[in-house]
PAZAPA-4460 file (N, C-alpha, C; in steps of 0.05 Angstrom, whole numbers, plus 32768, in hexadecimal, padded with zeros to 4 digits):
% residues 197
    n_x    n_y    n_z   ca_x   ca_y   ca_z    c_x    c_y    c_z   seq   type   mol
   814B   819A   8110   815A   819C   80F7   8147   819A   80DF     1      X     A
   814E   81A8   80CB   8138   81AC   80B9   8139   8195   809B     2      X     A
   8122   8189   80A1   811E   816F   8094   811F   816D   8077     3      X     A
   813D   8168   8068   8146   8167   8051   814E   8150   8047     4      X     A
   8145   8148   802F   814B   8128   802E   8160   812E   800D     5      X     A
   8176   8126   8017   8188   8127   7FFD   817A   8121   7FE6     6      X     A
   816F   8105   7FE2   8161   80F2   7FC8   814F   8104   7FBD     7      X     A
   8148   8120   7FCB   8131   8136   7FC0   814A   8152   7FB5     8      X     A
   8159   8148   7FBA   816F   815E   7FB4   8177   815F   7F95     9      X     A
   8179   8170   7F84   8179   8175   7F6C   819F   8172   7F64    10      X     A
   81A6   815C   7F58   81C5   8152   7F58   81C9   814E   7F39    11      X     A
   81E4   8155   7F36   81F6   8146   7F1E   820F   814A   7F26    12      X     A
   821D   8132   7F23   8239   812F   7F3B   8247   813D   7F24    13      X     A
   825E   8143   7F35   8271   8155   7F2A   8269   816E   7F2A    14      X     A
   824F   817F   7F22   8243   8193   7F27   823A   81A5   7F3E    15      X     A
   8252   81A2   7F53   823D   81A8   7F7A   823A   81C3   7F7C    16      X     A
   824D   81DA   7F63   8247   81EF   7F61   8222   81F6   7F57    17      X     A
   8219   81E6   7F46   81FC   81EC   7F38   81ED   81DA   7F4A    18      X     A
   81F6   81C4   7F54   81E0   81B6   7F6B   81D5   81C9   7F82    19      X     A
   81F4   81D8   7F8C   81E5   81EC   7F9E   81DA   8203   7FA1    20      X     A
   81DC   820D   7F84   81D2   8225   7F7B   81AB   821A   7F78    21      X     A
   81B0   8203   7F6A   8194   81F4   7F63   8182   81F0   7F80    22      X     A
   8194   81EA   7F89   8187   81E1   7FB3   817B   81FA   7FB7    23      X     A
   8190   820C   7FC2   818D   8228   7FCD   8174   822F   7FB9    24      X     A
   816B   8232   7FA5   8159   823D   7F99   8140   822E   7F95    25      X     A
   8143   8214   7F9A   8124   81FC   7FA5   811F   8206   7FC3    26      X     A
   8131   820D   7FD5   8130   8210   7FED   811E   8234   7FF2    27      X     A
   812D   8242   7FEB   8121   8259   7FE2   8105   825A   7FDA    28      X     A
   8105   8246   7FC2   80E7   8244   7FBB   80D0   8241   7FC8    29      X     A
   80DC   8229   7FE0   80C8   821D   7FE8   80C2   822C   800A    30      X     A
   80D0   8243   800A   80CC   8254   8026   80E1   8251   8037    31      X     A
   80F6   824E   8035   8108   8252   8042   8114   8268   8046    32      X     A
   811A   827D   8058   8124   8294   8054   8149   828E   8046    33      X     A
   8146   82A5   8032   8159   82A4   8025   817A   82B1   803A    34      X     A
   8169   82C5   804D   8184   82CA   805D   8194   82BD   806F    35      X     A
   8185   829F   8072   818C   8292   8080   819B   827D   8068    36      X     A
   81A3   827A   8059   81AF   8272   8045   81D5   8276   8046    37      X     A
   81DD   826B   8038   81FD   8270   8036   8204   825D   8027    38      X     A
   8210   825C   8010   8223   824E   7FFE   8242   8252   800D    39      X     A
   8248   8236   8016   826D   8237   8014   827E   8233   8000    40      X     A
   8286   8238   7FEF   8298   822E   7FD9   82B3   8225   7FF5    41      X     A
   82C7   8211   7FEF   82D1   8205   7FF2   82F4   8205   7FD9    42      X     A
   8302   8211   7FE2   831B   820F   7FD3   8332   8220   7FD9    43      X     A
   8344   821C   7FCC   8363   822F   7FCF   836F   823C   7FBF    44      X     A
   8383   8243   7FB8   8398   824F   7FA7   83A1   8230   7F99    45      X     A
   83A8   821C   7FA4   83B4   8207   7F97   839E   81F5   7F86    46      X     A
   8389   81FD   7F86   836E   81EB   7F74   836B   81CD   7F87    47      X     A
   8373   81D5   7FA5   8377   81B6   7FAE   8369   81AE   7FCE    48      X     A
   8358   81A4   7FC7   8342   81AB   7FE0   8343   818E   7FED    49      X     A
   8354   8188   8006   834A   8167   8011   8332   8167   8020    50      X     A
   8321   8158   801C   8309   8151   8028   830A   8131   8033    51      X     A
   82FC   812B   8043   82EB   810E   804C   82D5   8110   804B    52      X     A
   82D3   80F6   804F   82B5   80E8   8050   829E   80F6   8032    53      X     A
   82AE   80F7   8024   82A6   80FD   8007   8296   80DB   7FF4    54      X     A
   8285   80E1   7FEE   8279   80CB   7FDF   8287   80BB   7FC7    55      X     A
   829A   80DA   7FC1   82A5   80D1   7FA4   82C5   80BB   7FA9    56      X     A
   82C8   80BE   7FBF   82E3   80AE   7FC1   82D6   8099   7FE0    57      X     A
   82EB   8084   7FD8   82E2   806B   7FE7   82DE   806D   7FFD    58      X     A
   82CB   8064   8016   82CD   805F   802C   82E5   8066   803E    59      X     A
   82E6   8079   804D   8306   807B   8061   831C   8087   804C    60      X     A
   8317   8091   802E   8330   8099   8020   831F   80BC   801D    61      X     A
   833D   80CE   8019   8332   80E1   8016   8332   80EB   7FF5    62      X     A
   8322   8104   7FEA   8328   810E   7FD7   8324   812A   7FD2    63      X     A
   833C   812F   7FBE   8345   814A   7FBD   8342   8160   7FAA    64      X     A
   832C   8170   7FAC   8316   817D   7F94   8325   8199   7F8E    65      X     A
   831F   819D   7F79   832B   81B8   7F73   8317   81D3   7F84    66      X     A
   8303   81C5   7F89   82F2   81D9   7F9D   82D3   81C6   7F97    67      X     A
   82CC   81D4   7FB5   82AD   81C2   7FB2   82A6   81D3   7FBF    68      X     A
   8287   81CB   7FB8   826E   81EB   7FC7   8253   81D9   7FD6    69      X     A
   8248   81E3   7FE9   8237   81D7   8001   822A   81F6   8004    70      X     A
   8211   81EB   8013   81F9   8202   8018   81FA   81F6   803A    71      X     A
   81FF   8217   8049   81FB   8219   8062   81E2   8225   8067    72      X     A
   81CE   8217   8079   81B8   8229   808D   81BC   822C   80A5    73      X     A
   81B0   824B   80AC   81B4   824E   80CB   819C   825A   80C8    74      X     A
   818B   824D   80E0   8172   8260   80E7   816E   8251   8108    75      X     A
   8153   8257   8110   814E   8253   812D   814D   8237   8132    76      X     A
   8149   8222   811E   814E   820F   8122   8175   81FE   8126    77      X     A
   818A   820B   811E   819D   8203   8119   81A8   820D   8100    78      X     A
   81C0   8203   8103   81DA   8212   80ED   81DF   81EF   80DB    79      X     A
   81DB   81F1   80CD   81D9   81D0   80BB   81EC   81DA   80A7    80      X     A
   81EF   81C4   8093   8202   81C0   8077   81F2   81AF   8067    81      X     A
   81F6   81B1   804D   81E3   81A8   803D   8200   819C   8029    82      X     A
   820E   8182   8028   8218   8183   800F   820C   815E   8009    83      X     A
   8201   8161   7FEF   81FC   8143   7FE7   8216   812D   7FDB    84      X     A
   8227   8136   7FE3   8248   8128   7FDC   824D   811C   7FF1    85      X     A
   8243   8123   800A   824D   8115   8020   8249   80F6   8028    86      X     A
   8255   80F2   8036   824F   80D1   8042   8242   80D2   8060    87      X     A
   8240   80ED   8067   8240   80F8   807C   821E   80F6   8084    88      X     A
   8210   80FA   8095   81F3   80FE   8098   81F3   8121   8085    89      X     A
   81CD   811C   807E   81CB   8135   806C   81A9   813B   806E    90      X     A
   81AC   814B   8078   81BF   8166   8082   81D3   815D   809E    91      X     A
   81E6   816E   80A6   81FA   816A   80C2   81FA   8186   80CF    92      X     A
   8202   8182   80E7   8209   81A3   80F5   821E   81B0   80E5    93      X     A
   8220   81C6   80DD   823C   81D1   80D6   8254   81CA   80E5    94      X     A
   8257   81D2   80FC   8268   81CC   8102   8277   81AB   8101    95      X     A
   8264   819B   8101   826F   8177   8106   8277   8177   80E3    96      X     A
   8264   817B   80D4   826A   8182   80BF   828A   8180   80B0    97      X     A
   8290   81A3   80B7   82A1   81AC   80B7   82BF   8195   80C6    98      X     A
   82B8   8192   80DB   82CD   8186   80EB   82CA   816A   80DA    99      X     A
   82C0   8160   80D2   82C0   813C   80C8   82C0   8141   80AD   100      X     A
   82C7   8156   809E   82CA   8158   8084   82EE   815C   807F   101      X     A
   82F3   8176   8089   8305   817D   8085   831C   8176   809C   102      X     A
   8334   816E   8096   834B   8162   809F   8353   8171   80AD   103      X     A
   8363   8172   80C6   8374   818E   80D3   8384   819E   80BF   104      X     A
   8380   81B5   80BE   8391   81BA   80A7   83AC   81BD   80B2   105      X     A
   83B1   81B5   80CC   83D7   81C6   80D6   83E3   81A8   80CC   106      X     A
   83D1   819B   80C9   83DF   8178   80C4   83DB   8179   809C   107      X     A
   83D4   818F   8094   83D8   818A   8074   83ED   81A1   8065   108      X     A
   83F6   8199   8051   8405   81A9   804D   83FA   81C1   8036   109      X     A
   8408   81D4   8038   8400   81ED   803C   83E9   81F4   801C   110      X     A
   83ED   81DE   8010   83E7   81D6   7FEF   83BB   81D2   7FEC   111      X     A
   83C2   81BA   8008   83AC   81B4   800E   8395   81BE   801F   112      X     A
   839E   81DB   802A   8391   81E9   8040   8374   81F1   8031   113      X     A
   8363   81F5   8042   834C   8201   8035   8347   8219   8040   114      X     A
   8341   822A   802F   832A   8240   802B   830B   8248   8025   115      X     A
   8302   824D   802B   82E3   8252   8028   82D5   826B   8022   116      X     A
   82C5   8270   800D   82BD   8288   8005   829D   827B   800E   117      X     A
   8297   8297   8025   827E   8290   8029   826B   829F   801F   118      X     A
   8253   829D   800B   8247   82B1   7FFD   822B   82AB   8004   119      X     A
   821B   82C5   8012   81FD   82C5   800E   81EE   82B4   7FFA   120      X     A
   81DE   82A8   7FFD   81D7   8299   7FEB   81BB   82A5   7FD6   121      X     A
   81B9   82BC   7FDF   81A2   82CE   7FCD   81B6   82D6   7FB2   122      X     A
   81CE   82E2   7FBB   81DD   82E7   7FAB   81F8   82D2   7F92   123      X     A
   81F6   82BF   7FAA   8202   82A4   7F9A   81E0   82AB   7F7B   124      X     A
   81D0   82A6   7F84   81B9   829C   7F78   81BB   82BA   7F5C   125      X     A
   81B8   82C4   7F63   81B7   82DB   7F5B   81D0   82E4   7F3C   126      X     A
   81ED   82DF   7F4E   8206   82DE   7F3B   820B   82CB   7F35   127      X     A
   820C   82B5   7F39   821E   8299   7F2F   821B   8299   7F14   128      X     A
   822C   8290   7F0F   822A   828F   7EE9   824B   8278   7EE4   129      X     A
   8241   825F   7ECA   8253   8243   7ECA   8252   823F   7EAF   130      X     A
   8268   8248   7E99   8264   8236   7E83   8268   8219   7E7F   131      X     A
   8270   820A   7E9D   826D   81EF   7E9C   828C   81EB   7E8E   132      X     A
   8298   81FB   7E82   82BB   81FB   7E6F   82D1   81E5   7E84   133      X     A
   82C4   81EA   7E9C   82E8   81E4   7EB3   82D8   81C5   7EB1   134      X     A
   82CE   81B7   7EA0   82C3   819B   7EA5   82C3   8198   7E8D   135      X     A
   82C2   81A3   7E7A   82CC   819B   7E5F   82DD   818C   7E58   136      X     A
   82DB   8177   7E4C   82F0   8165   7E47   82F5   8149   7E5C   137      X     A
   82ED   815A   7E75   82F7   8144   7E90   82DC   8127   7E90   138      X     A
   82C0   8137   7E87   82AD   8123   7E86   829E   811D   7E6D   139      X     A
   828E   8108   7E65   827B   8106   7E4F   826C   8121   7E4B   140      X     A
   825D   8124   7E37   824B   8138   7E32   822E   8125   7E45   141      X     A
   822A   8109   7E46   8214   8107   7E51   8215   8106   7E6F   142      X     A
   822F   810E   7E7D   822D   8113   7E99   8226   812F   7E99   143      X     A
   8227   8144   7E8C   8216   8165   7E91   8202   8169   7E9F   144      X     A
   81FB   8177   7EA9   81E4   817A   7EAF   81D5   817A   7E9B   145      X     A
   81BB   816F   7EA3   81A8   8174   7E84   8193   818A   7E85   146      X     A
   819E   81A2   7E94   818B   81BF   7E99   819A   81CE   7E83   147      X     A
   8191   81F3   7E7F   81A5   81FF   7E7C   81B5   8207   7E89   148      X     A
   81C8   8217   7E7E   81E8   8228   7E8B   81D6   8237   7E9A   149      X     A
   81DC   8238   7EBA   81D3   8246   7ED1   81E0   8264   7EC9   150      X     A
   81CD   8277   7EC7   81DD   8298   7EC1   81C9   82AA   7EC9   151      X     A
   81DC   82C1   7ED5   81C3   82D2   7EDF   81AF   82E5   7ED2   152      X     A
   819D   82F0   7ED8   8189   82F9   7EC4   819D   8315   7EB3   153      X     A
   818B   8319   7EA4   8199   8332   7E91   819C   8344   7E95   154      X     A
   81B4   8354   7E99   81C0   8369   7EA3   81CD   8370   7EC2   155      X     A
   81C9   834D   7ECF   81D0   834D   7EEA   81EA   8342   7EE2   156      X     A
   8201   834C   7EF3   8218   8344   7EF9   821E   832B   7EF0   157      X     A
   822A   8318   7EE7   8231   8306   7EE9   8249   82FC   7EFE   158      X     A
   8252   82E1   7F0B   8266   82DF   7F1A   8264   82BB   7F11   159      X     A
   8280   82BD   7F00   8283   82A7   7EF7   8299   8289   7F14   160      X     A
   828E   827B   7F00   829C   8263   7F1E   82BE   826F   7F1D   161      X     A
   82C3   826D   7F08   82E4   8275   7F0F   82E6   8287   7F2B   162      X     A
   82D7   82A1   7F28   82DA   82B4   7F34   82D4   82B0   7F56   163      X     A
   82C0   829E   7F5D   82B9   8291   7F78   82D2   8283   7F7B   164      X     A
   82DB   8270   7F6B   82ED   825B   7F76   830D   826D   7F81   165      X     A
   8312   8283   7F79   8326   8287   7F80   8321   829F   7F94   166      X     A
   8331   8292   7FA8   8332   82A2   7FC0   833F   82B9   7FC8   167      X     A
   8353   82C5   7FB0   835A   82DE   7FB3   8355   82FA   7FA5   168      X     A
   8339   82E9   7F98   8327   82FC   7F8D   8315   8304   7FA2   169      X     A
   8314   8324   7FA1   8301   8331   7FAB   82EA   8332   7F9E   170      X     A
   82D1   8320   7FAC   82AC   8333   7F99   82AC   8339   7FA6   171      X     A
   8290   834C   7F93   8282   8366   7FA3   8262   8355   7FA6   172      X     A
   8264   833A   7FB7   8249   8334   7FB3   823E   8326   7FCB   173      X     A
   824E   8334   7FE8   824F   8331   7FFB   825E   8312   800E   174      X     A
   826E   8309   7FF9   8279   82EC   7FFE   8291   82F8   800D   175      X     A
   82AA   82E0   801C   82BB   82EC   8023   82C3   82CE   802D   176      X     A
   82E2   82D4   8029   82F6   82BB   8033   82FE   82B8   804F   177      X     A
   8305   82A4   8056   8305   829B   8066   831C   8288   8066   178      X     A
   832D   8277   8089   8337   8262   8087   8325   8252   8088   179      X     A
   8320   823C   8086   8319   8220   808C   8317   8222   80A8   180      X     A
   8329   8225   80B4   8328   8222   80D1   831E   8237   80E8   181      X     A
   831C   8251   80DC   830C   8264   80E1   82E9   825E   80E7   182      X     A
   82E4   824C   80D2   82C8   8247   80C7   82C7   8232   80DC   183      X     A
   82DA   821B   80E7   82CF   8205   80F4   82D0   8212   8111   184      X     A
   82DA   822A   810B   82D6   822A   8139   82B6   823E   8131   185      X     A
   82B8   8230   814B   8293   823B   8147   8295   8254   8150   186      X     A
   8299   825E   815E   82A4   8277   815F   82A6   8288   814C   187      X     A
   82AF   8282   8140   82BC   828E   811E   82A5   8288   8109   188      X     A
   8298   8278   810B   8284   8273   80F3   826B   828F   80EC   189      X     A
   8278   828F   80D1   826B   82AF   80CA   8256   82A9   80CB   190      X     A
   8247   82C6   80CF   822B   82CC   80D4   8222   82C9   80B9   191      X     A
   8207   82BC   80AA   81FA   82B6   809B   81EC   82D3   8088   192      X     A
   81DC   82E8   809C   81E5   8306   808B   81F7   830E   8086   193      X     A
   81F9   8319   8072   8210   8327   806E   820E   8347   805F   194      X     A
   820A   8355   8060   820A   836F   804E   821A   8371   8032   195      X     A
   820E   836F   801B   8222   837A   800C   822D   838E   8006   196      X     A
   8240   838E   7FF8   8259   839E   7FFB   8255   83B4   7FE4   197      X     A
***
């Protein structure tokens, strides 16, 4: 398993969309193949995502995010998860991951189900774009990140967070939805290339 130590991981809580855009692009930097990369965004139609073993809510209680984002690797060493929110070991296999994060969903109601937009992470890197607006108001100005607004270079596409978080938007930037439960049978766990569209 490839030796990642959270405490080297580039964080500002509340931010897991720019932490993992920030990861994926230290990771990149430092020789990691980018095709072996994958951003999950994490969310639904109802803005209501149950998770466990989350850092931000107490020991054994769960909490319920309007969407959260994690960096998947798969290469010859193993298929891992990268999210620094967890209580979980970090990095984990995807799959245990997956299964000790998220709740059965036939036991949640239909409000709380999750979805997952899984996007190449060259291209996360590439489009992502955040005026930081959907946290406006909710936190201090000195919880921000203290970088600039993450945006892509000039004249490249932009793909704003709104547009990732909702799952019945179609991009053209090789991402694509998914159930939740699709993603935890291993079986089903998409392949890490992907061609864009």
């Amino acid at each position: 398993m490839m030796d990642i130590k959270r405490e080297t991981c580039p964080y500002t809580a509340f931010f897991c969309e720019e932490n993992i855009w920030l990861l994926a692009r230290q990771l990149i930097d430092s020789g990691v193949a980018a095709d072996g990369l994958q951003v999950l965004l994490f969310s639904n139609t109802s803005q209501s995502v149950l998770l466990v073993n989350q850092r931000a809510a107490p020991s054994g209680w769960p909490v319920v995010w309007d969407y959260h984002v994690v960096l998947r690797i798969h290469d010859s060493d193993g298929d891992i998860v990268l999210d620094p929110d967890t209580r979980m070991p970090f990095p984990m296999p995807t799959a245990d991951y997956l299964r000790d994060t998220f709740p059965d969903s036939r036991r949640l109601p239909d409000r709380l189900r999750t979805l997952v937009r899984s996007i190449p992470a060259e291209s996360y890197l590439t489009h992502f774009y955040s005026d930081r607006s959907h946290m406006q108001g909710q936190l201090p100005g000195s919880a921000f990140p203290d970088y600039p607004i993450i945006r892509p270079e000039a004249g490249v596409e932009a793909i704003d967070l709104a547009a990732y978080r909702d799952p019945q938007r179609s991009l053209h930037d090789g991402s694509r939805v998914t159930t939740i439960d699709a993603l935890i049978t291993h079986d089903h766990l998409p392949t890490i290339s992907q061609s864009r569209r």
